[in-house]
Backbone as CSV, one residue per row, in Angstrom:
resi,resn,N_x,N_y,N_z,CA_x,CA_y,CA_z,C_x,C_y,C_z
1,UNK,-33.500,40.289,36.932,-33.272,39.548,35.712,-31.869,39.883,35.214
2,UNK,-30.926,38.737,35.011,-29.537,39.380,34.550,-29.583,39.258,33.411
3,UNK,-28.439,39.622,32.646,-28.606,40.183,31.026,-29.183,39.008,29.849
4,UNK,-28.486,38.055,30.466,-29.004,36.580,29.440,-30.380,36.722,29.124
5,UNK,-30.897,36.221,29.853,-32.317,36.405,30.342,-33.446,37.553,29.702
6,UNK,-32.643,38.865,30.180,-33.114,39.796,29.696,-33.093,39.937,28.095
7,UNK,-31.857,39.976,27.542,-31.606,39.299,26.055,-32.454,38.521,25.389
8,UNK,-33.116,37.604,26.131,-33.532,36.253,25.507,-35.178,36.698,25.137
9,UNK,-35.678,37.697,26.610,-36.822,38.161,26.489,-37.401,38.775,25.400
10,UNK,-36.167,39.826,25.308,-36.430,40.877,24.430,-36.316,40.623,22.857
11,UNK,-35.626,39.448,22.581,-35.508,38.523,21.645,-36.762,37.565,21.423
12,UNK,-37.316,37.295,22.160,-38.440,36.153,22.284,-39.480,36.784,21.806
13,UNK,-39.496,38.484,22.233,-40.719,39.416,21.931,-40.986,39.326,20.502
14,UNK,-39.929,39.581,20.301,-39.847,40.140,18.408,-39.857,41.589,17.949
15,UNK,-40.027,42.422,19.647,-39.800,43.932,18.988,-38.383,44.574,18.531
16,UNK,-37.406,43.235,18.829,-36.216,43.794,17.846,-35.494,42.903,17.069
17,UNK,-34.700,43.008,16.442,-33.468,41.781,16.109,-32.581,41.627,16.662
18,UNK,-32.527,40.582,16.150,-31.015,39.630,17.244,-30.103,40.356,16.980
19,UNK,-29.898,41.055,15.828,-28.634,41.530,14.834,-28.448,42.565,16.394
20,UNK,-29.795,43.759,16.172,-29.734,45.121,17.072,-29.533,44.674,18.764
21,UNK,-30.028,43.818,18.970,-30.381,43.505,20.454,-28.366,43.123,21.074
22,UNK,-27.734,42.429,20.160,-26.492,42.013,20.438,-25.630,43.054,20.425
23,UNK,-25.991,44.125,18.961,-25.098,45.260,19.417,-25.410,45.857,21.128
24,UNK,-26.497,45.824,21.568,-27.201,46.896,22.176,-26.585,46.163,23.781
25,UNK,-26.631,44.885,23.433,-25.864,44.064,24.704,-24.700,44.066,24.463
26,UNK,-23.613,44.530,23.341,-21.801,44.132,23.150,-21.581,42.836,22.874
27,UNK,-22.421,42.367,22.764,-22.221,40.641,22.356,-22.428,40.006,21.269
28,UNK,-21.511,39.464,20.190,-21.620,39.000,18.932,-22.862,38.324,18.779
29,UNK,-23.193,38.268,17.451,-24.582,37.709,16.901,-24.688,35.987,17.207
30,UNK,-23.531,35.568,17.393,-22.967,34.325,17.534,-23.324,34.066,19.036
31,UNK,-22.588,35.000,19.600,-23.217,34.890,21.444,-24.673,34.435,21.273
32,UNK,-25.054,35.625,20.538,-26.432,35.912,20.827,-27.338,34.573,20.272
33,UNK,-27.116,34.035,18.970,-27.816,32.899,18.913,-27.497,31.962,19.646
34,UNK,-26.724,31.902,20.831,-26.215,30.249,21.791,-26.324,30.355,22.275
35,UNK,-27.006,31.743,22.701,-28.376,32.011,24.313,-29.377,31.643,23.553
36,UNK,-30.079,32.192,22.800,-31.205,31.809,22.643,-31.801,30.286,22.199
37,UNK,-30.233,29.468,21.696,-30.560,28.353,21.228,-30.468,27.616,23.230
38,UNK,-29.383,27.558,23.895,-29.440,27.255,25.149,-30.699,27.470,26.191
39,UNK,-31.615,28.792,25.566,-32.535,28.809,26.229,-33.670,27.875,25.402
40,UNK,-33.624,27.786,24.535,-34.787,27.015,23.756,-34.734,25.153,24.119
41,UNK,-33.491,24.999,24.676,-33.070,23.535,24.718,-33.594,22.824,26.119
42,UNK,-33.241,23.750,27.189,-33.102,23.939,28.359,-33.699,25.208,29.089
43,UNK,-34.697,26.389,28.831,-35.238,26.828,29.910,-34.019,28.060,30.107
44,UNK,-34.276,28.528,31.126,-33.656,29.199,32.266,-32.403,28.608,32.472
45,UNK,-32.699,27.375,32.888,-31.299,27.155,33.122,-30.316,26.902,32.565
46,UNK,-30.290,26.842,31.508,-29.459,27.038,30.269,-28.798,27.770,30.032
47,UNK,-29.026,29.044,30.367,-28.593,30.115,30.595,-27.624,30.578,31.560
48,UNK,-27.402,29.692,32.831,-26.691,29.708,33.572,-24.775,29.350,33.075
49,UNK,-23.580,29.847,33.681,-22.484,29.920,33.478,-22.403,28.451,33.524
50,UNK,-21.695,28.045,32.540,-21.162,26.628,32.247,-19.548,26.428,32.462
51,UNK,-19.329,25.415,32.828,-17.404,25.115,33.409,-16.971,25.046,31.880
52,UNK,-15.660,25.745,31.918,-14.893,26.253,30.722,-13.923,25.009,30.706
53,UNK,-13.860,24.129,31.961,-13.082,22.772,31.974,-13.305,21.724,30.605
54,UNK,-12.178,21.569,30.119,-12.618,20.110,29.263,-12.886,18.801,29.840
55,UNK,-13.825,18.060,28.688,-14.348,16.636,29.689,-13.381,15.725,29.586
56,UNK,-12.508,16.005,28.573,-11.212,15.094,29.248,-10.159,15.448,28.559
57,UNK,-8.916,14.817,28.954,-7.515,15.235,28.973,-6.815,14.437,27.821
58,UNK,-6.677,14.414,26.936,-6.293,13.145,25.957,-4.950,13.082,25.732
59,UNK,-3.866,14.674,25.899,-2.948,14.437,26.324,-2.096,13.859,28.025
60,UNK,-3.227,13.641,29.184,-2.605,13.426,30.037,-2.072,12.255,30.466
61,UNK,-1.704,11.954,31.886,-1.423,11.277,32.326,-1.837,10.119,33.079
62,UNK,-2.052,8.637,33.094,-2.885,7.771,33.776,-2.399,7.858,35.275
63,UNK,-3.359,7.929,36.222,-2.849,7.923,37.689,-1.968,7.027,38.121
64,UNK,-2.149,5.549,37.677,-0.611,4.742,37.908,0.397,5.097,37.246
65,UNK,0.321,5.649,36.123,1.705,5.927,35.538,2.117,7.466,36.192
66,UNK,1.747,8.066,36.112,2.365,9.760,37.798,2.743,8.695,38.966
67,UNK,1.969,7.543,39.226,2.512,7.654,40.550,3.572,6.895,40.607
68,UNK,3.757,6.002,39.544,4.855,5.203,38.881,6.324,6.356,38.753
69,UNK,5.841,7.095,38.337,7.028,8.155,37.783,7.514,9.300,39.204
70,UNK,6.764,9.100,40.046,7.227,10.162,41.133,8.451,9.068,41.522
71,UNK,7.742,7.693,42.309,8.260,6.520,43.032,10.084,6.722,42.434
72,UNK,9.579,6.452,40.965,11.509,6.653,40.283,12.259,7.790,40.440
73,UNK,11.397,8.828,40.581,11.798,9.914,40.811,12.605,9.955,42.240
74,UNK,11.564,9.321,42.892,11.966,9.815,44.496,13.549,8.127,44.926
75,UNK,13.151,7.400,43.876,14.516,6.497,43.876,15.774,7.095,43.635
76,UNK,15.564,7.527,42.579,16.807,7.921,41.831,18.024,9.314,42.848
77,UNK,16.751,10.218,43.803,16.830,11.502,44.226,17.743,10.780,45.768
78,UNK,16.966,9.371,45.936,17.703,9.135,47.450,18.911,8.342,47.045
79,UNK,19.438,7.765,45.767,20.451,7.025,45.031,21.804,8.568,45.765
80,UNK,21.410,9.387,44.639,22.312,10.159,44.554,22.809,10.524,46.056
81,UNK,22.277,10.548,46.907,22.625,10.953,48.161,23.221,9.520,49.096
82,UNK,23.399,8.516,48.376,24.274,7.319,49.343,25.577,7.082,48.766
């Protein structure tokens, strides 16, 4: 059983508090309620490591416009050399 899990148990019991159980794991009270709310939503697997990736990029770039901008790039780079 890895610590989440174990956390969640020992939390689920009621023989301690969330307050004590988080010191006792190093993990803010804040951690500690978004396991137990993740496990209440979802199980077990909820609990599992989630991608730290954002779902999207709002500053980036559209794929035609990079590939638009290399193309000039790579114009301009063979200009200078004729």
């Amino acid at each position: 059983m890895d610590q989440k899990q174990q956390f969640v148990h020992l939390a689920n019991s009621g023989k301690s508090h969330v307050s004590e159980l988080c010191h006792d794991f190093g993990i803010s009270r804040k951690t500690g309620h978004k396991y137990l709310k993740r496990y209440a939503e979802h199980g077990a697997c909820g609990l599992s490591e989630r991608s730290r990736r954002p779902h999207s990029l709002p500053g980036g770039i559209a794929a035609a416009v990079e590939k638009l901008v290399l193309k000039l790039i790579l114009i301009i780079n063979l200009s200078l050399f004729i």
